[in-house]
C-alpha positions as CSV (number, residue, x, y, z in Angstrom):
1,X,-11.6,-6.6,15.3
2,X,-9.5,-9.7,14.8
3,X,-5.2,-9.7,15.2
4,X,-3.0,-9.5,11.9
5,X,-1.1,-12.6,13.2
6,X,-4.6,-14.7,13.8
7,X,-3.7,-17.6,12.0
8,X,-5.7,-17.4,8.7
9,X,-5.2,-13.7,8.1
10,X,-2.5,-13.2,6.2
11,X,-3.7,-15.9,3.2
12,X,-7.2,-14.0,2.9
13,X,-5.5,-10.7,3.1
14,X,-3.4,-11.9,0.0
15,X,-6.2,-13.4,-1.6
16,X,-8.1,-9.7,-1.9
17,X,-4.7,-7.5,-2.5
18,X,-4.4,-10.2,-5.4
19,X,-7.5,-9.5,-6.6
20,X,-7.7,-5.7,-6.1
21,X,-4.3,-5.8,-7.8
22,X,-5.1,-8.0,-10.6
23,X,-8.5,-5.0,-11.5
24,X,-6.5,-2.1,-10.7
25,X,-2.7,-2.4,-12.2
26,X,-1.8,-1.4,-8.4
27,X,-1.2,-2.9,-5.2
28,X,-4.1,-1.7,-2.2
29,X,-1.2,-1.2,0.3
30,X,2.8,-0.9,0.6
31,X,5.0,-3.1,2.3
32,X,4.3,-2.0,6.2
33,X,1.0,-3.8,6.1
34,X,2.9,-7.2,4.8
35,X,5.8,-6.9,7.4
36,X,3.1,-6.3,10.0
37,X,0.9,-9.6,9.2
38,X,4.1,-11.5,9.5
39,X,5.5,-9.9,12.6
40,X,2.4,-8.8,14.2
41,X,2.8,-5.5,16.7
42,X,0.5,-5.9,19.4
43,X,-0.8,-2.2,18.6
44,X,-2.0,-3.3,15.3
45,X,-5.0,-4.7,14.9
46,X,-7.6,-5.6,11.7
47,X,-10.9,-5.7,10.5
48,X,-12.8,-8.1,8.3
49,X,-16.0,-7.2,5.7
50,X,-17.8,-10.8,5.2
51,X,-20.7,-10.9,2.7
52,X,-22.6,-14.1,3.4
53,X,-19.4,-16.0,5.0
54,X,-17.3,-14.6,2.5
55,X,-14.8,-12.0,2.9
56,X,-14.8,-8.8,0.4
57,X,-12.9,-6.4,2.5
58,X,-10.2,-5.9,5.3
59,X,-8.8,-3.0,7.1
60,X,-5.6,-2.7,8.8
61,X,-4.9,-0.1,11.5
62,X,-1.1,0.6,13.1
63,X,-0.7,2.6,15.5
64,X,2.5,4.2,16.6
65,X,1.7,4.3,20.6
66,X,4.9,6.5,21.3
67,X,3.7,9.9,20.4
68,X,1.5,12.2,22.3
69,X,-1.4,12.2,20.4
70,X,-1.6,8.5,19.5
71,X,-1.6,8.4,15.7
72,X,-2.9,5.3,13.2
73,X,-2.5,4.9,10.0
74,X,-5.3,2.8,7.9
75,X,-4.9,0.8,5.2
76,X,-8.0,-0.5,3.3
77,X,-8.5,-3.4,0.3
78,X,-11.9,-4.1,-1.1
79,X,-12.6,-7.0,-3.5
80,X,-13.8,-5.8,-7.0
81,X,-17.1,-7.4,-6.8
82,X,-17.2,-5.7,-4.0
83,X,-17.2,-2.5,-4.8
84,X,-20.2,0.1,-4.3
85,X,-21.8,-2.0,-1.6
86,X,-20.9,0.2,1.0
87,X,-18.4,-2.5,2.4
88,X,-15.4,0.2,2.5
89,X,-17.6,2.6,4.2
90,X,-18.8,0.0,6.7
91,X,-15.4,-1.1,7.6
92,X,-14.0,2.5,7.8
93,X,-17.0,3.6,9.8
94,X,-16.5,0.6,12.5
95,X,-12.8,1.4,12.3
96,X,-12.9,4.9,13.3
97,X,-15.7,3.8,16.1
98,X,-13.9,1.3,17.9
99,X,-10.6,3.4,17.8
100,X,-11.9,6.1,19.5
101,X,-13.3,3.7,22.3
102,X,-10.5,1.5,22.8
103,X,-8.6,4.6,24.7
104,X,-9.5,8.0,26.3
105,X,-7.2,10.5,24.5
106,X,-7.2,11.9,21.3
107,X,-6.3,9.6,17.7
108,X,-5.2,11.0,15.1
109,X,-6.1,8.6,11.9
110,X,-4.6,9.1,8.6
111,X,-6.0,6.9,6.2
112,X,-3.5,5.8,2.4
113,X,-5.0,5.3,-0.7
114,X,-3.1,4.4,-3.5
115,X,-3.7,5.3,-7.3
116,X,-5.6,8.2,-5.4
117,X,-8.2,10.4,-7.7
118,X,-10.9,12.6,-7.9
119,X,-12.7,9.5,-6.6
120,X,-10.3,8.4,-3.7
121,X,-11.1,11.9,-2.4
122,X,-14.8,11.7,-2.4
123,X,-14.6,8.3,-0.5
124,X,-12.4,9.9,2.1
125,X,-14.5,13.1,2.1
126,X,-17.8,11.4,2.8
127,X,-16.2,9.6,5.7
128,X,-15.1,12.6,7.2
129,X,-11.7,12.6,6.2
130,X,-9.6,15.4,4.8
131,X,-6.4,15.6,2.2
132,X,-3.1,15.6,4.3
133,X,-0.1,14.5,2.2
134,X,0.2,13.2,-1.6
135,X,3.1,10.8,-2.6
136,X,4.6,10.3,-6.1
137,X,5.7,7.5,-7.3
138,X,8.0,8.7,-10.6
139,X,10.0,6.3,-13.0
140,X,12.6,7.0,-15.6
141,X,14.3,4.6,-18.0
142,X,17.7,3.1,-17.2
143,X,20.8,3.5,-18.0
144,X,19.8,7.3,-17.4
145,X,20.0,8.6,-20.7
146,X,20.1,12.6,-18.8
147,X,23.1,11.9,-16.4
148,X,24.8,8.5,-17.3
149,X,27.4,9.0,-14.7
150,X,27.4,10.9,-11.3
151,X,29.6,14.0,-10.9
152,X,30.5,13.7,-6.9
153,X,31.4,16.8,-4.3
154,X,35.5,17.1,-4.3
155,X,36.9,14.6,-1.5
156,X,34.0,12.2,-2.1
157,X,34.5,8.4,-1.7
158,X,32.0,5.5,-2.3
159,X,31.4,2.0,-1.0
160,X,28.4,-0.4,-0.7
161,X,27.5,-0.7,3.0
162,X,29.1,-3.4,5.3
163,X,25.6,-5.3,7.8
164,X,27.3,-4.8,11.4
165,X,30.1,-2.2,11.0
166,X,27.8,0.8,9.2
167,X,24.7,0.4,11.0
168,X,25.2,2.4,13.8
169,X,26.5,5.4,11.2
170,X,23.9,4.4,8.8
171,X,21.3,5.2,11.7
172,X,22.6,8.5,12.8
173,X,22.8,10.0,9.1
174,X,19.3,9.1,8.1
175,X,17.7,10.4,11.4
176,X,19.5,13.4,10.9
177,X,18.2,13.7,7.3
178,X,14.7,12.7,8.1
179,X,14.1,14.1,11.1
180,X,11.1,15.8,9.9
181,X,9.6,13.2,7.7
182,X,7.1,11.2,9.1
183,X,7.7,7.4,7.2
184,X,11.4,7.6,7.9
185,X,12.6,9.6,11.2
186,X,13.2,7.4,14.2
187,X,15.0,4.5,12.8
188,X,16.4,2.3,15.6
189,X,18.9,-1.0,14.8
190,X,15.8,-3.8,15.3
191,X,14.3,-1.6,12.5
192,X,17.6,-1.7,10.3
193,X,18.4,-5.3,11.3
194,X,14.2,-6.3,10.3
195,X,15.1,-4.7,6.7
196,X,18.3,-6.5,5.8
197,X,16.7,-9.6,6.7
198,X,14.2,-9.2,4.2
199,X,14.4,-11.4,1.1
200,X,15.2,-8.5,-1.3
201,X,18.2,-7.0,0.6
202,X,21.3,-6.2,-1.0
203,X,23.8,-4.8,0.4
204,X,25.7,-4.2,-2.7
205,X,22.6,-1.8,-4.0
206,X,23.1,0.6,-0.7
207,X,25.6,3.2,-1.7
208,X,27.3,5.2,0.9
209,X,29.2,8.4,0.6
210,X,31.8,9.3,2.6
211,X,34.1,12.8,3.3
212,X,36.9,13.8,5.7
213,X,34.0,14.0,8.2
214,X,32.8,10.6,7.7
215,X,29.1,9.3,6.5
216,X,28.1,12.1,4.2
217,X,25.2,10.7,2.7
218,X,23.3,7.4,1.1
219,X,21.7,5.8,-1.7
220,X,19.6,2.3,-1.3
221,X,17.9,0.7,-3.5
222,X,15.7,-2.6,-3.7
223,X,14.8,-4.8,-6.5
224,X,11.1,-5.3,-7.1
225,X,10.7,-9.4,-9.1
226,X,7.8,-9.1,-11.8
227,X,4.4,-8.7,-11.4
228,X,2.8,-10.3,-14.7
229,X,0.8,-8.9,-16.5
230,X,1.2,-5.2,-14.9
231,X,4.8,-5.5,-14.2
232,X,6.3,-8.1,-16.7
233,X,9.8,-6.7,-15.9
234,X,11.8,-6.1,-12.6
235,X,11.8,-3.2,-10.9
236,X,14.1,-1.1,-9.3
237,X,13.7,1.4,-7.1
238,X,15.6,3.7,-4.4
239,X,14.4,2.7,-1.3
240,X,15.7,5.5,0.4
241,X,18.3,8.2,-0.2
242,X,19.6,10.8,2.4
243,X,22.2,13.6,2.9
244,X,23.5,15.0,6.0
245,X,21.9,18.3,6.4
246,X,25.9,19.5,6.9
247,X,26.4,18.8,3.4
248,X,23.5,19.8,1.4
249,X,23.3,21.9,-1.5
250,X,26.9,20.7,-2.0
251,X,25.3,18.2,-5.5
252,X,26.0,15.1,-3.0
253,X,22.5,14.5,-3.3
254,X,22.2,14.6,-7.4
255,X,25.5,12.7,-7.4
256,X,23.4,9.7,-5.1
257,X,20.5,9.7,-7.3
258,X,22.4,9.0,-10.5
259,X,25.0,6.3,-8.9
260,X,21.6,4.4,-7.3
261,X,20.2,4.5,-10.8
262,X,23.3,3.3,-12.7
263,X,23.6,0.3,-10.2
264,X,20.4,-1.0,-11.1
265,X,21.3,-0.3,-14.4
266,X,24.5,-2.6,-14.1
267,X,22.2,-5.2,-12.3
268,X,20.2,-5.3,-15.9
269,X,16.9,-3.6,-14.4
270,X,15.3,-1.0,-17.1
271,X,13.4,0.9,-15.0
272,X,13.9,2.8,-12.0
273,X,11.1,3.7,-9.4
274,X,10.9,6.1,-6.3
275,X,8.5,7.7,-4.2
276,X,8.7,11.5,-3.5
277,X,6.2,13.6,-1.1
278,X,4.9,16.5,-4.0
279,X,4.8,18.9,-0.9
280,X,9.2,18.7,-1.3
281,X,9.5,21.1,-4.7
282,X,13.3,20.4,-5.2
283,X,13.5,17.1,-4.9
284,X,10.6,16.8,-7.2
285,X,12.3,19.5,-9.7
286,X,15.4,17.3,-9.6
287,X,13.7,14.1,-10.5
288,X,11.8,15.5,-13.6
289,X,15.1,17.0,-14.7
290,X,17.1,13.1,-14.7
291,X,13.8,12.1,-16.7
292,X,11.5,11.5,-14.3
293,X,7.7,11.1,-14.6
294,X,4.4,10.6,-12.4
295,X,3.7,7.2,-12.8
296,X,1.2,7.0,-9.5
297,X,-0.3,9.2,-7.0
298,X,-1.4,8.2,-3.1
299,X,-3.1,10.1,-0.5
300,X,-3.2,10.5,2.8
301,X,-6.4,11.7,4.5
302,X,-6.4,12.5,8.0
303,X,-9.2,13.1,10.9
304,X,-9.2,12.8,14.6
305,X,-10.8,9.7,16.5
């Protein structure tokens, strides 16, 4: 295994995601593998495929070391040439070896695949690993032809968030609304403060919804720059949204969708992106109806270490 911040690693990591996205119209992995090669945590680690000196493959595993049950999460890029040599399977293999040595409990692993298929599962499946979650990512055209304008609970009042006087609301809401979700529970303020100094933040893109009882709910969204030639265009998606469990089923929710959308919109992007969990029917339902459609699908396939 070698460290994410071994000096070197992040170049050659680039270098294959560049070419796996170039051959598949997809990124390998989303943005937690980029923040971790820049910011390494010291319970992440790597591994590198290398076919006669040259690397074809890498695997990242994080761990998050304060649950119970100690659980990773595995992301994987091959090079295209690469492909069908076994160098996936060799790296996954020596991946889920040397994480069940390196401590005695139990590891759960849960291993992403993006542009997941019929495929995807049969490479997971042979490794012994088994379908746990599947993530959308839907787009619709913008300005939302559907719901131009938002239609907001009675009492409602909207501003862009303020860095240092919102966060500590901020943080409270969306642990509140994600308390069951495993990507976004558990927010602290060096996670929040890590985000909004990333180069994409924009403070006037993160809607917040306030009633008589104070942070109701939020909308944030981030601009993606183009990705010639499989994204000529920007991109804009919503980051996150949350309501209050206090105030759902109240159309706050709806209401946050549509104003996020409509300030891309303003900001000239044409398309809007977001990533939903299939396993959450409503929200799903309520995409499709704005216009929504499935542009991607990823896995998650879990075993135990």
């Amino acid at each position: 295994m070698l460290s994410p911040g071994a000096p070197g690693t992040a170049p050659l990591v680039h270098r294959l995601a560049d070419a796996a996205l170039a051959a598949d119209g997809r990124p390998p992995f989303g943005d937690g593998v980029w923040r971790d090669l820049e910011h390494p945590d010291p319970a992440s680690v790597g591994l590198l495929a290398v076919d006669d000196a040259t690397p074809v493959g890498y695997l990242h595993a994080a761990t998050d070391g304060g649950t119970v049950t100690r659980a990773t999460t595995l992301s994987l890029v091959v090079h295209p040439e690469h492909r069908g040599t076994g160098a996936g399977h060799a790296l996954l293999s020596q991946a889920v070896e040397r994480l069940a040595r390196s401590d005695a409990g139990p590891r759960h692993l849960q291993l992403w695949l993006f542009g997941a298929n019929a495929c995807a599962d049969d490479f997971a499946g042979r490794a012994g690993f088994v379908r746990e979650r599947e993530l959308r990512q839907m787009r619709v055209a913008l300005p939302l032809a559907s719901e131009p304008a938002p239609r907001w609970p009675e009492g409602v009042r909207v501003r862009a968030f303020v860095p240092g006087t919102d966060d500590a609301a901020w943080l409270v809401v969306n642990n509140r609304a994600f308390a069951a979700d495993p990507d976004q529970s558990g927010w602290d303020e060096t996670m929040l403060r890590e985000r909004m100094a990333e180069g994409w933040f924009d403070p006037a893109g993160f809607l917040l919804a306030f009633d008589d009882a104070g942070l109701a709910g939020f909308c944030w969204t981030k601009i993606h720059p183009p990705e010639p030639p499989h994204e000529p265009e920007p991109l804009g998606e919503i980051y996150v949204i949350g309501v209050d469990p206090d105030r759902q089923g109240t159309g706050l929710g709806r209401a946050l969708v549509v104003a996020g959308l409509a300030s891309l919109a303003a900001r000239g992007i044409g398309t809007g992106m977001l990533f939903v969990d299939a396993a959450n029917e409503p929200a799903v339902g309520l995409y499709e109806a704005l216009g929504f459609d499935t542009a991607r699908v990823d896995r998650a396939y879990g075993r135990t270490a």
